[in-house]
VEXRO-554259 format. One record per residue (C-alpha): residue in three letters; y, x, z; residue number from 1. Coordinates in steps of 0.2 Angstrom, whole numbers, always signed. Example, Ala and Ser with C-alpha at 12.3 -4.5 7.8 and 13.67 -1.06 7.14 Angstrom:
<drenmi res="ala" py="-22" px="+62" pz="+39" n="1"/>
<drenmi res="ser" py="-5" px="+68" pz="+36" n="2"/>
END
This chain:
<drenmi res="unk" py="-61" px="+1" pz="-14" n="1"/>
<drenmi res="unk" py="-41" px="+5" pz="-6" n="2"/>
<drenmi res="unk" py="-31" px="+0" pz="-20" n="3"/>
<drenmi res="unk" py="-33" px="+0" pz="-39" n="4"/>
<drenmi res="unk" py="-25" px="+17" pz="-45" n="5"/>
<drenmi res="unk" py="-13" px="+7" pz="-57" n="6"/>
<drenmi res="unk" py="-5" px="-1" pz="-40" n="7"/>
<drenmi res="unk" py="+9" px="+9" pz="-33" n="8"/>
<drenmi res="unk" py="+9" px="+15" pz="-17" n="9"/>
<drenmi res="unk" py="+15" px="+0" pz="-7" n="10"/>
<drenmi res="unk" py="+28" px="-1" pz="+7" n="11"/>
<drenmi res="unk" py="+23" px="-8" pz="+25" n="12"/>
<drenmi res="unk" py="+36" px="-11" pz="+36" n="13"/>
<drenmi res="unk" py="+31" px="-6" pz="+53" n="14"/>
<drenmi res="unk" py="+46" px="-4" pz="+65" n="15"/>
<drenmi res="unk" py="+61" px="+8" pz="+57" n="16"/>
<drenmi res="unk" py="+48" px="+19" pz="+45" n="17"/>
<drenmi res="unk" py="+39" px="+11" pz="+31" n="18"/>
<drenmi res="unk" py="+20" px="+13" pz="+32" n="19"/>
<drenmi res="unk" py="+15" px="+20" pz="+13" n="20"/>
<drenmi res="unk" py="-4" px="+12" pz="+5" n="21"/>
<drenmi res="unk" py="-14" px="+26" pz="-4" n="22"/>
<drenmi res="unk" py="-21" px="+24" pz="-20" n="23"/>
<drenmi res="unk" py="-39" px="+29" pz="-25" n="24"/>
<drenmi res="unk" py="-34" px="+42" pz="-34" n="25"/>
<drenmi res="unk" py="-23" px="+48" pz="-19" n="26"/>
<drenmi res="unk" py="-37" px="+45" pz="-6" n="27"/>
<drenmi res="unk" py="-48" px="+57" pz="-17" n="28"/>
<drenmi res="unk" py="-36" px="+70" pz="-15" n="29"/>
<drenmi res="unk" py="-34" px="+69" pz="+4" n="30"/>
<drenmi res="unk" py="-53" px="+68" pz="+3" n="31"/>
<drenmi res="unk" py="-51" px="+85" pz="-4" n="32"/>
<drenmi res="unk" py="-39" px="+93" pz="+11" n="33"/>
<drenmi res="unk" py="-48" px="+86" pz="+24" n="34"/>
<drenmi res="unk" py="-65" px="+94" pz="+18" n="35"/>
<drenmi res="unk" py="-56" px="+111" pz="+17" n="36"/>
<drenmi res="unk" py="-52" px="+107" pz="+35" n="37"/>
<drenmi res="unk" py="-68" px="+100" pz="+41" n="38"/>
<drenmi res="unk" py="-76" px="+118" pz="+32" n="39"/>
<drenmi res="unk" py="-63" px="+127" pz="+43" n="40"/>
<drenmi res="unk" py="-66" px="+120" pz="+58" n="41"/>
<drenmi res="unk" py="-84" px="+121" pz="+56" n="42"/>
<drenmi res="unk" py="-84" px="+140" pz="+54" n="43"/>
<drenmi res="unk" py="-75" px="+142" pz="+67" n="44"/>
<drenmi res="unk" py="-85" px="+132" pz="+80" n="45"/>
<drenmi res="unk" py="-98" px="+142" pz="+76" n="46"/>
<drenmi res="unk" py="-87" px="+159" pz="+78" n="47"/>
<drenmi res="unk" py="-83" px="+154" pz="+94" n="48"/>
<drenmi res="unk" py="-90" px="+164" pz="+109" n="49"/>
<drenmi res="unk" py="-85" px="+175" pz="+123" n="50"/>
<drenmi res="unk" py="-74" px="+191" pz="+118" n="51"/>
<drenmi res="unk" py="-67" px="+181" pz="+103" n="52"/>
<drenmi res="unk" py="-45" px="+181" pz="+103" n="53"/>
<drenmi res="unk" py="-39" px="+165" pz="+97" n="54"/>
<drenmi res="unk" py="-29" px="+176" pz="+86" n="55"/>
<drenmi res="unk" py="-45" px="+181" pz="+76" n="56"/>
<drenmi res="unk" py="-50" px="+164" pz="+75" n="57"/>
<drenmi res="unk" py="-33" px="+158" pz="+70" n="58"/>
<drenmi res="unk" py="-36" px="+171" pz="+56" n="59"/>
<drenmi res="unk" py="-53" px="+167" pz="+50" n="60"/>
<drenmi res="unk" py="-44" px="+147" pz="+48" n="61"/>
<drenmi res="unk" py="-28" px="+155" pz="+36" n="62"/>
<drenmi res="unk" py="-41" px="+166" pz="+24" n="63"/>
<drenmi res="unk" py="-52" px="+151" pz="+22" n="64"/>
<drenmi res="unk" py="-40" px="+140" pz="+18" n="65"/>
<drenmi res="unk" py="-30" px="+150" pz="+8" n="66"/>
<drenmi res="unk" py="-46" px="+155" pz="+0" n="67"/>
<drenmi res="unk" py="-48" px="+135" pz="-6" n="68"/>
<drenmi res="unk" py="-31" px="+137" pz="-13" n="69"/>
<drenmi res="unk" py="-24" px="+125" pz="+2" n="70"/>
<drenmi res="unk" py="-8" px="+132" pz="+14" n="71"/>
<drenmi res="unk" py="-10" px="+130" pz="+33" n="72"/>
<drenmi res="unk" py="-1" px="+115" pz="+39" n="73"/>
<drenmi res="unk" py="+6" px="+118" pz="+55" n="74"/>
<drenmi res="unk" py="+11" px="+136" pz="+52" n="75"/>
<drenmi res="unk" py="+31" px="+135" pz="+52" n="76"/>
<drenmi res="unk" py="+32" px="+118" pz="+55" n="77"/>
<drenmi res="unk" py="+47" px="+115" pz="+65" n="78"/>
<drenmi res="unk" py="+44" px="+136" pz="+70" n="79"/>
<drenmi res="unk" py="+28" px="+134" pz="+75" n="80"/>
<drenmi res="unk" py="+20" px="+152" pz="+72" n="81"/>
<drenmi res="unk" py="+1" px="+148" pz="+68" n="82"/>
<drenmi res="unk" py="-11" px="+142" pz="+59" n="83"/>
<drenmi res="unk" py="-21" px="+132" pz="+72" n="84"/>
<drenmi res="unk" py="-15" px="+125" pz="+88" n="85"/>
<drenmi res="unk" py="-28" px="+133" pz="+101" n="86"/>
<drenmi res="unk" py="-25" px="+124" pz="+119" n="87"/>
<drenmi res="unk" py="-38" px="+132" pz="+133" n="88"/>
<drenmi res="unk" py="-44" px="+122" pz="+147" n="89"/>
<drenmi res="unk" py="-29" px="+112" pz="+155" n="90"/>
<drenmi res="unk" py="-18" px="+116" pz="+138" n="91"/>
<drenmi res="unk" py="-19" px="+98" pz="+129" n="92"/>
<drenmi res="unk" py="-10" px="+103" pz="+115" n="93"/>
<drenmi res="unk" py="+0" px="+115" pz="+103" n="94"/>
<drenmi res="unk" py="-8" px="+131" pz="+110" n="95"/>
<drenmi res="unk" py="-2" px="+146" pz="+99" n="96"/>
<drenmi res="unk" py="-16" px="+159" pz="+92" n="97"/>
<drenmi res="unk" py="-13" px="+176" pz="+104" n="98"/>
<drenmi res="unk" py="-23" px="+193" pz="+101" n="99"/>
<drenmi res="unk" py="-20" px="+191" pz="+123" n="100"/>
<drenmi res="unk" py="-32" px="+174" pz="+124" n="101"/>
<drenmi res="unk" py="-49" px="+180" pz="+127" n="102"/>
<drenmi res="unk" py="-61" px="+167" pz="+128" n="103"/>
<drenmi res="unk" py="-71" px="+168" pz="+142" n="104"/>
<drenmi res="unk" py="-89" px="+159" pz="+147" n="105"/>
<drenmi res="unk" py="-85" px="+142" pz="+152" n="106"/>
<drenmi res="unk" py="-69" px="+139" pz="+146" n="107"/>
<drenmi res="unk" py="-65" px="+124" pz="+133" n="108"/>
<drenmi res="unk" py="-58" px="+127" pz="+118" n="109"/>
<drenmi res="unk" py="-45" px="+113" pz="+107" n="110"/>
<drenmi res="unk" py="-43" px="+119" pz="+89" n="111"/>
<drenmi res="unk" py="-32" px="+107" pz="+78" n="112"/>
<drenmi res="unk" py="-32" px="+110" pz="+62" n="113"/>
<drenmi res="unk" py="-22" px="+105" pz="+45" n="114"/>
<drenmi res="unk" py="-19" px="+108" pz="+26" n="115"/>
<drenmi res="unk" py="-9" px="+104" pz="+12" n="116"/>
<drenmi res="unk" py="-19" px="+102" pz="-3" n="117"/>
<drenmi res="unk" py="-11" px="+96" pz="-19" n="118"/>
<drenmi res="unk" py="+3" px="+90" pz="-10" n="119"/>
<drenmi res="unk" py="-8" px="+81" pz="+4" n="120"/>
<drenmi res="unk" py="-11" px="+83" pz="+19" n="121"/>
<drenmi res="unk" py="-29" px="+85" pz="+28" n="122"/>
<drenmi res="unk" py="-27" px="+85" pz="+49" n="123"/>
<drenmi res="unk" py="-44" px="+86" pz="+59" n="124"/>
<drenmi res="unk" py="-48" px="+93" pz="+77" n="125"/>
<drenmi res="unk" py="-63" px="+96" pz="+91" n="126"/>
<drenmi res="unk" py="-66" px="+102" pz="+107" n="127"/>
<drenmi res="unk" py="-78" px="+116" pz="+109" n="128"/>
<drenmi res="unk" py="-90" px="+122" pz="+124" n="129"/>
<drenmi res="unk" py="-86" px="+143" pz="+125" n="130"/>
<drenmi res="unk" py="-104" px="+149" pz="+134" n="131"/>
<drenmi res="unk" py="-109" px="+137" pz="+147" n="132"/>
<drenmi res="unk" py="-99" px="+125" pz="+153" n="133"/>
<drenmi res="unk" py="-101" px="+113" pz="+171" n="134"/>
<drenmi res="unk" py="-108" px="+94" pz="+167" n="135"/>
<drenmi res="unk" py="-89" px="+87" pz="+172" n="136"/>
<drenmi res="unk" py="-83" px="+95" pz="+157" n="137"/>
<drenmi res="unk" py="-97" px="+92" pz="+148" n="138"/>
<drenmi res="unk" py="-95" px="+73" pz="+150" n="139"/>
<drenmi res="unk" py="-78" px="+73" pz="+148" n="140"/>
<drenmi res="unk" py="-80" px="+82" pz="+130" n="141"/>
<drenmi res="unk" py="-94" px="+68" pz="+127" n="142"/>
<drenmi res="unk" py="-83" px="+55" pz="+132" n="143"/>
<drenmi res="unk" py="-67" px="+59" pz="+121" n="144"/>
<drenmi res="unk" py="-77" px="+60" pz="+105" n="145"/>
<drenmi res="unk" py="-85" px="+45" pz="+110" n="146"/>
<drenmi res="unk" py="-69" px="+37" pz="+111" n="147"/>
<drenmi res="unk" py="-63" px="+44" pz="+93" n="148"/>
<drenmi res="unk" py="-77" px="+33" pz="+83" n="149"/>
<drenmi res="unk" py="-73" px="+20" pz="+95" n="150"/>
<drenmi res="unk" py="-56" px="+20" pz="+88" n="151"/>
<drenmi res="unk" py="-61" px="+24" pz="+71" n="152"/>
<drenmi res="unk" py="-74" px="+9" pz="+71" n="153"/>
<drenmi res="unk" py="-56" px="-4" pz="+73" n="154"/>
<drenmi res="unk" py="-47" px="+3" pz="+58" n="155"/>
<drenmi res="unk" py="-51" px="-12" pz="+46" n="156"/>
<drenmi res="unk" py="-43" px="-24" pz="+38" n="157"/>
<drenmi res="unk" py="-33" px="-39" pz="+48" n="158"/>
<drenmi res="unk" py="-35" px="-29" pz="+64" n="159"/>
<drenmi res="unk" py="-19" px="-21" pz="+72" n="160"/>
<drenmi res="unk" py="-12" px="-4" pz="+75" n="161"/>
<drenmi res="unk" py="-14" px="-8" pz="+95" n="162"/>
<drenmi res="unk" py="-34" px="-12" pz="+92" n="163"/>
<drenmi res="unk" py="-36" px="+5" pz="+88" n="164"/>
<drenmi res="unk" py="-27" px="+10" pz="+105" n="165"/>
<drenmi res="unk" py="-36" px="-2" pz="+116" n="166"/>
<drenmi res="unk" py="-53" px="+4" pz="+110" n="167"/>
<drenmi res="unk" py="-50" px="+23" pz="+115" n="168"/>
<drenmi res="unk" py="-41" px="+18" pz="+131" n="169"/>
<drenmi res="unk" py="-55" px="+6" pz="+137" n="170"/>
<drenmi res="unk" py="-70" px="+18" pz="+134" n="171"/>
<drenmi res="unk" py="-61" px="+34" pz="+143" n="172"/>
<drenmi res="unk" py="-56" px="+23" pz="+156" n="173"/>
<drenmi res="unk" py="-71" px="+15" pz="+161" n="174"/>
<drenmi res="unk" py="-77" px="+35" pz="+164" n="175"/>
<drenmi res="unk" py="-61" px="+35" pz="+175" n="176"/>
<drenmi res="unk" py="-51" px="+47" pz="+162" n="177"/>
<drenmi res="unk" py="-35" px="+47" pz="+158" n="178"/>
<drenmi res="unk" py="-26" px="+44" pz="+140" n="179"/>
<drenmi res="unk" py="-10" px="+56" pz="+137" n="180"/>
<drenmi res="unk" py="+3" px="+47" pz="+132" n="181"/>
<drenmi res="unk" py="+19" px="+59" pz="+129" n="182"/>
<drenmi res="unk" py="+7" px="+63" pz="+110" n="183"/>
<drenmi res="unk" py="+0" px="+50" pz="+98" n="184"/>
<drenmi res="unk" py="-9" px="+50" pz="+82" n="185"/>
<drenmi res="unk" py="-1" px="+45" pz="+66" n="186"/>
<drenmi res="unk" py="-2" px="+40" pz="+48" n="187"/>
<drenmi res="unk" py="-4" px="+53" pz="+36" n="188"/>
<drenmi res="unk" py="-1" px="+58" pz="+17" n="189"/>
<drenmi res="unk" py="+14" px="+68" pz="+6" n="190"/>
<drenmi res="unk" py="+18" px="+72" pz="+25" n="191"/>
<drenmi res="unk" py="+9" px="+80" pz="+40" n="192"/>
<drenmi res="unk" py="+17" px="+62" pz="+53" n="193"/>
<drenmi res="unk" py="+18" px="+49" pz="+43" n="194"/>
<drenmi res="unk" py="+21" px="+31" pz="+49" n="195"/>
<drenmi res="unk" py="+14" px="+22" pz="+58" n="196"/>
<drenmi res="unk" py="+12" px="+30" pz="+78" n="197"/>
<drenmi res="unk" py="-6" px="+27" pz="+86" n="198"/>
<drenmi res="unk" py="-4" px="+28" pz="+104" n="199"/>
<drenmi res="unk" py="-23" px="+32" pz="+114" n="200"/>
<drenmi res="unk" py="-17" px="+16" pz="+125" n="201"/>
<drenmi res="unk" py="-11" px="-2" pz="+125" n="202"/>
<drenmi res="unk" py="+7" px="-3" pz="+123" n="203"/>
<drenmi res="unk" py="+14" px="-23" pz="+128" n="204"/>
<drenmi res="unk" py="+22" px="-27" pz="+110" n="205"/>
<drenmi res="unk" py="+18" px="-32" pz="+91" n="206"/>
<drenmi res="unk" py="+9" px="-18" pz="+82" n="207"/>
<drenmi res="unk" py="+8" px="-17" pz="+63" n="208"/>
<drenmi res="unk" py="-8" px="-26" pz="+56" n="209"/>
<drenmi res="unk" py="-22" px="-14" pz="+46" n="210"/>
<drenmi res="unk" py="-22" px="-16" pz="+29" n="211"/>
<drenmi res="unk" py="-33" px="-6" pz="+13" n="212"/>
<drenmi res="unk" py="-25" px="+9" pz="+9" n="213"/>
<drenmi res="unk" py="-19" px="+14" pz="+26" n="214"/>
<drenmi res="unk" py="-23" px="+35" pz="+29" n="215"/>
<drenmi res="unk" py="-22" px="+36" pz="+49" n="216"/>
<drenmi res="unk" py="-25" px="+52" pz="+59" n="217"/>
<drenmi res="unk" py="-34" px="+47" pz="+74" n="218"/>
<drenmi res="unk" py="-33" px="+58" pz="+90" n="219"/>
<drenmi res="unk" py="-38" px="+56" pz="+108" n="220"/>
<drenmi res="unk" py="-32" px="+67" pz="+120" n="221"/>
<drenmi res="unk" py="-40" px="+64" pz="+136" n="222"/>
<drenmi res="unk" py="-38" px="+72" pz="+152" n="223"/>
<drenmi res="unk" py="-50" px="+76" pz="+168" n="224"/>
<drenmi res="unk" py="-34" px="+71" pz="+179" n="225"/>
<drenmi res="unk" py="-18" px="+62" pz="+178" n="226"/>
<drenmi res="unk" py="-10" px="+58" pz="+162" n="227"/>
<drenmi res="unk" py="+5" px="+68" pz="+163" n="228"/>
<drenmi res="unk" py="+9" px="+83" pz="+155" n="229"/>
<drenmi res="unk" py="+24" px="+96" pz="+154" n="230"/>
<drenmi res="unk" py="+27" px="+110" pz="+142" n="231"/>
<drenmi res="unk" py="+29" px="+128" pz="+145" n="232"/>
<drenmi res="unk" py="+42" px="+139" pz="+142" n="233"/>
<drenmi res="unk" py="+36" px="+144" pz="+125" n="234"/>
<drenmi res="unk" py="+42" px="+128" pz="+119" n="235"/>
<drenmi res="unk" py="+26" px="+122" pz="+112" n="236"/>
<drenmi res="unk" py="+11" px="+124" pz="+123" n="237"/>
<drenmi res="unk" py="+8" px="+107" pz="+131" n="238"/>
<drenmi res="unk" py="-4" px="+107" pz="+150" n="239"/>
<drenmi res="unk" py="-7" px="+93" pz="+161" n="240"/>
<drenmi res="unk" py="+3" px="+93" pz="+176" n="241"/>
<drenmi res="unk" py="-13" px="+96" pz="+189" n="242"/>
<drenmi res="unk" py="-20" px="+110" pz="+179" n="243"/>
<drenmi res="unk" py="-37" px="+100" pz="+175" n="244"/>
<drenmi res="unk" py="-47" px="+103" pz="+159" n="245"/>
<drenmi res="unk" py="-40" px="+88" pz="+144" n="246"/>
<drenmi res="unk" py="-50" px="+88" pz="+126" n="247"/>
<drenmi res="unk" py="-43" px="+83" pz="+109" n="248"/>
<drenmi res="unk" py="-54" px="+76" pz="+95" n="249"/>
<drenmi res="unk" py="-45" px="+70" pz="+79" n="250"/>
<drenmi res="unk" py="-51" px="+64" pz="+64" n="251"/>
<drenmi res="unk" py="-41" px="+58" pz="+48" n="252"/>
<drenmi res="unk" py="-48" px="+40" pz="+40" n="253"/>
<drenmi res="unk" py="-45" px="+31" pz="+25" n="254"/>
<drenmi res="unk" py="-45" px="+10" pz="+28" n="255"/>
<drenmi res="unk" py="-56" px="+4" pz="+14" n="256"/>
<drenmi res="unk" py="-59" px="-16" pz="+13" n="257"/>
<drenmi res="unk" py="-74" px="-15" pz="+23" n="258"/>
<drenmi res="unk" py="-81" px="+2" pz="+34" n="259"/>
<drenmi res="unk" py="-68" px="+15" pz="+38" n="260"/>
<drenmi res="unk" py="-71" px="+32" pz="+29" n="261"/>
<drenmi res="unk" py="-70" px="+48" pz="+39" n="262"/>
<drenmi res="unk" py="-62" px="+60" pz="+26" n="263"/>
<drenmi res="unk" py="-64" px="+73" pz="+39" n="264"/>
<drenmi res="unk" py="-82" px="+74" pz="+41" n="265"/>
<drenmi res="unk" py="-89" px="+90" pz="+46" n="266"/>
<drenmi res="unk" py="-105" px="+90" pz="+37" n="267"/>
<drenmi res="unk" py="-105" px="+99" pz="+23" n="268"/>
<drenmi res="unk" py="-109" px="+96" pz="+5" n="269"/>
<drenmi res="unk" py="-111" px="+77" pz="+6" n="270"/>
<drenmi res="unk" py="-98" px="+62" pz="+4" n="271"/>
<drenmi res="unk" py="-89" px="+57" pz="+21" n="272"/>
<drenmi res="unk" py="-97" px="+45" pz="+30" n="273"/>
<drenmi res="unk" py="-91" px="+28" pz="+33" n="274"/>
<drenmi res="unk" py="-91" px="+20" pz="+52" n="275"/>
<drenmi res="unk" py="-102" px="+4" pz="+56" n="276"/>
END
């Protein structure tokens, strides 16, 4: 169990925002937006192929949605003009839908996804293979969601924010990767970022402790090169500096008082899993 519904969400300080505890009741819910997103990105992996615009796919995610009577999350946010971020090879991050974007075979495709659903938030992505693609990417895809359930698999009572961190840093590492570190997970709830920040790496100070009721959207990005990005001049669209191919895998998880529960599972028509 998270909390008793009669309990009020509590207050957590962590740093200058508070971090807010979920209720059942309130977990339920964003069980309920993160299927919707889980369904959508679902579909689209399975749309995905060569010829397909990421306009068309960023389509296919806004009539699903709305067709579950959710609203995309990221379209409008702060201008952002779609529905899913869709970052291609060396794009890491905050790639915007274009009828232009053609995928091609052996490309690599980041979707991020999110909804609001009842007045919570769902937020989910993956990385996906377009055709054939070489065994370095390969194994870099491998190694990113690899390091997602490894940072899933800390989120338990009486462990820290920076476990969390450590875990996904330590596994991409040891396959010499590297963690980006200009974007971070992030709690989530009545709002898309919530507090508190999950860096993909060890930072040297105090993090907040884990505790029952704690949403957390978890997301490794992880690059074939260096760490460091820049954005382009459409002010959104984040690449790494050497051009090299980066993944993203996020998932949204609910601390319970013992297994962490994925409330973005992908597979369908079953109750989200929890991580040993």
């Amino acid at each position: 169990m998270y909390l008793p519904d009669s309990v009020l969400s509590l207050l957590v300080s962590d740093m200058s925002r508070p971090i807010i505890l979920k209720s059942n009741a309130e977990i339920e819910v964003m069980a309920q937006a993160n299927q919707i997103v889980a369904e959508t990105l679902t579909m689209l992996k399975e749309r995905i192929e060569p010829g397909v615009s990421t306009w068309q796919l960023d389509r296919w995610a806004e009539d699903y949605c709305r067709k579950c009577r959710s609203v995309p999350a990221f379209k409008g946010y702060r201008g952002f003009p779609g529905s899913l971020c869709v970052s291609l090879n060396e794009q890491v991050v905050h790639g915007i839908p274009s009828r232009k974007t053609i995928l091609r075979d052996g490309d690599i495709l980041s979707i991020d996804f999110g909804v609001k659903y009842k007045g919570y938030f769902g937020d989910s992505a993956i990385t996906v293979p377009v055709g054939s693609i070489s065994e370095e990417v390969e194994n870099l895809l491998r190694v990113t969601e690899e390091s997602l359930y490894k940072g899933i698999s800390q989120a338990r009572p009486g462990k820290r924010i920076d476990d969390i961190s450590s875990a996904v840093q330590n596994h991409v590492e040891k396959y010499g990767y590297s963690v980006v570190r200009k974007f971070v997970g992030h709690g989530i709830g009545t709002d898309l970022h919530e507090a508190p920040e999950i860096p993909n790496y060890h930072r040297r100070k105090r993090t907040a402790r884990i505790l029952p009721g704690m949403a957390l959207a978890i997301e490794p990005m992880i690059n074939l090169g260096t760490h460091e990005v820049k954005v382009l001049k459409d002010g959104w669209t984040v690449i790494t500096r050497d051009g090299k191919y980066s993944a993203h895998f996020e998932h949204s998880v609910a601390v319970t008082e013992g297994d962490p529960l994925i409330l973005s599972d992908r597979r369908k028509n079953i109750e989200a899993k929890k991580v040993k």
